[in-house]
N, C-alpha and C positions, 0 to 999 in steps of 0.2 A: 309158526302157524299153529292155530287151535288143533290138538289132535281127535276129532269128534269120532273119529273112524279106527283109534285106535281098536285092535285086536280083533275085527271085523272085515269081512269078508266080502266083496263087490263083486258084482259082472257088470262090465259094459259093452254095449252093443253099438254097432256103430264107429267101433275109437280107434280105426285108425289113420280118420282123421276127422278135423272141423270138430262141432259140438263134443263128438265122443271123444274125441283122445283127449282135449282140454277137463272134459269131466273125466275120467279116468286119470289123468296128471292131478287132478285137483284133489281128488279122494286119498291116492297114491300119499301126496305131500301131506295130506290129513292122519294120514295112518292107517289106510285101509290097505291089505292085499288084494292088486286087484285083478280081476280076469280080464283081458283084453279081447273082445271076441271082433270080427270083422271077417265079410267075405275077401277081402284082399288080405291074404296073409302073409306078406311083405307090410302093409301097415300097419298088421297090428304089429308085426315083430318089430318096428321102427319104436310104436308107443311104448310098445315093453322095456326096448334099452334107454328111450328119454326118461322113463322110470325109473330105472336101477341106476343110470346114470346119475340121479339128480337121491340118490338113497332109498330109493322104494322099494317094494315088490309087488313082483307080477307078473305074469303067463298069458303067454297068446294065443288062440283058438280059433282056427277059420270054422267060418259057418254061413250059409246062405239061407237065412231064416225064414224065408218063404217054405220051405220043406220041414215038415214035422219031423222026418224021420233024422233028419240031421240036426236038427235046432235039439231033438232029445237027446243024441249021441254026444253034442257038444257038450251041454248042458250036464250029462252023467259024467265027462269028462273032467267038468271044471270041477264039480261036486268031491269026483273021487280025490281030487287030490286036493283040494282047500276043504273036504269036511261037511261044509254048509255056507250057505248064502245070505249074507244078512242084508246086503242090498242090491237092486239090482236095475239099473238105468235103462229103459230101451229107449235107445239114440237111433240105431241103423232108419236110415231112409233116402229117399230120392224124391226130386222135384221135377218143375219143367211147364214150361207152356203150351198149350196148344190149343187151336179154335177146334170148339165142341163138334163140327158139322163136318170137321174132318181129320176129326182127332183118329189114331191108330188104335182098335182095341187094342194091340198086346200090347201099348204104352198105358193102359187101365188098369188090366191083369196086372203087367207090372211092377204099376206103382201103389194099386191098393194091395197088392201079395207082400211087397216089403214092409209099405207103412202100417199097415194093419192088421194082415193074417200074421205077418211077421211077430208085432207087438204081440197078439195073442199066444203064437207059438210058444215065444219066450215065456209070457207069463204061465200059459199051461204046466211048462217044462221046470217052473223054477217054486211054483205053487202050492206041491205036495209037501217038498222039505218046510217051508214056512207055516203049513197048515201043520206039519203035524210036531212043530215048537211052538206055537200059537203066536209068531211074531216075524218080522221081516216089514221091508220098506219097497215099494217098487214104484220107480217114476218112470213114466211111461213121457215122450215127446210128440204134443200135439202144437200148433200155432195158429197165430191168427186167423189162418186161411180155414180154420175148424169152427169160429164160432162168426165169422162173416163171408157174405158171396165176394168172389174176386173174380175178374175177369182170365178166360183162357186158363183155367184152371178148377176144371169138374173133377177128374178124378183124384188130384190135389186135396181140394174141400171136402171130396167125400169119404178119403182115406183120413185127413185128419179130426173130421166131425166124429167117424164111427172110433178112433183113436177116445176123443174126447168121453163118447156114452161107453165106451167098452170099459174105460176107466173108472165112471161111475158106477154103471152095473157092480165092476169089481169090487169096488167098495163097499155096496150096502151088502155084500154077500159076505165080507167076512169081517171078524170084529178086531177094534183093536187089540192089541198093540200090531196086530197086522195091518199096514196101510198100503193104501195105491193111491197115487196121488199123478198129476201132470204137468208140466211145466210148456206153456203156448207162448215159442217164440214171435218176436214180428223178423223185420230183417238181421241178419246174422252172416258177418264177412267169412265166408267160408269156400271152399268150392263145391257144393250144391248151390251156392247164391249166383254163382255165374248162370247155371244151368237154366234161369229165371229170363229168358229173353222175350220180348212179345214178338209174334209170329208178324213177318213180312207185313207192310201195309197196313197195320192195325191203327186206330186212334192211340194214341201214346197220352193224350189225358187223359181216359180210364188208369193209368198207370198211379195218378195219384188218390185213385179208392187205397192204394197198399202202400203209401209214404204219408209222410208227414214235414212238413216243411224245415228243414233244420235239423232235421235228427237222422244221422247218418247209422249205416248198419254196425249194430255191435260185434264185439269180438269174441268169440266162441269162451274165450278166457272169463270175461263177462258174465253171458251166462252160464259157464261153467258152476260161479259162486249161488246160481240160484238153484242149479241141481243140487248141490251138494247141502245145502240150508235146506232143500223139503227132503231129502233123503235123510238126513242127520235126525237126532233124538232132540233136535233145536223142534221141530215140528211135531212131536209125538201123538198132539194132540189134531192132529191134518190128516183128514182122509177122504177122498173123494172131490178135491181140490184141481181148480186150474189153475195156472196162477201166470198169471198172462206178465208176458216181458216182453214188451212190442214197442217202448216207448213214445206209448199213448194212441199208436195208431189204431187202435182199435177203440177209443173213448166214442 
């Protein structure tokens, strides 16, 4: 395999499992060392031995990145001992259904604190070191659900929308060779995709505003190879990008 990541440094958030751990295996086999960060720290320590196991390296760090004060602790953590960050994936997040009229606030809080403040945390926390090499990659995980309305899922669309402009923002704020960049899955076999059920009694044809006829959910492996193509020095010239992998469903 291309090593694009040799001698290069990662964090991924999210990887101890689905999306992240497949993008952290993938960086890993590329050549990158990489940080395995995840609030379950039983999976990240699982991603870190699939890793060594298979000749990599890499180190695991739980972290609940809704908390500033910990997302910085992590983040000094990984730092101290890998040096510096040269790329950094935020994967971590959570899904799920619900009708708006009796949706649970602290299922809001919840999910825009991970998918969002979360995102932010991290990038706050990983920022300085990159700003003051004047370089680094950071892909940030938004999806379809960010750039169209979907049914039974507001705070979904509105954690990934603000994922999408916080990306932007980021970008026109600093220059290259610093990028931020996003990768907007559509369906992705994983276990967050189970979590996607529509609520009791719903129309179940609204179901196909978010499919597409034929095209089954991809496999985290899949898009694994599109994080790692906008993280990599393949895109040096991408910043401020989404770069949708939804298998048309959003055309």
């Amino acid at each position: 395999m291309e090593q694009r990541f040799a001698n290069k440094h990662a964090l991924v958030t999210g990887a101890g499992s689905g999306i992240g751990r497949a993008t952290a295996m993938r960086l890993a086999a590329e050549g990158a060392t990489v940080a395995v960060m995840d609030v379950v720290a039983d999976g990240a320590a699982d991603t870190v031995a699939e890793i060594e196991g298979a000749g990599g390296s890499a180190m695991a760090v739980s972290c609940d990145v809704r908390s500033w004060e910990a997302t910085e602790a992590a983040v000094g953590q990984v730092t101290a001992e890998l040096g510096r960050l040269d790329v950094v994936c935020n994967v971590a997040g959570i899904g799920g259904f619900q009708e708006s009229h009796t949706a649970d606030p602290e299922m809001w809080d919840r999910m825009v604190g991970i998918n969002l403040t979360g995102t932010f945390h991290v990038c706050r926390a990983v920022l300085p070191g990159m700003v003051e090499r004047g370089e680094g990659s950071i892909v940030n995980t938004a999806s379809t659900a960010g750039i169209m309305g979907q049914p039974w899922s507001a705070a979904y669309c509105a954690s990934k929308g603000g994922v999408i402009m916080l990306t932007k923002a980021l970008a026109t704020e600093y220059d290259l060779p610093l990028r931020i960049n996003a990768v907007a899955p559509g369906g992705v076999d994983t276990p967050m995709y189970g979590q996607f059920m529509p609520p009791e009694g719903v129309d179940w044809n609204r179901m196909k505003k978010m499919s597409r006829d034929n095209v089954a959910p991809a496999s985290p492996e899949r898009l694994a190879r599109f994080f790692a193509f906008v993280a990599s020095d393949d895109a040096d010239y991408m910043t401020g990008a989404i770069v949708v992998a939804d298998g048309g469903i959003s055309i």
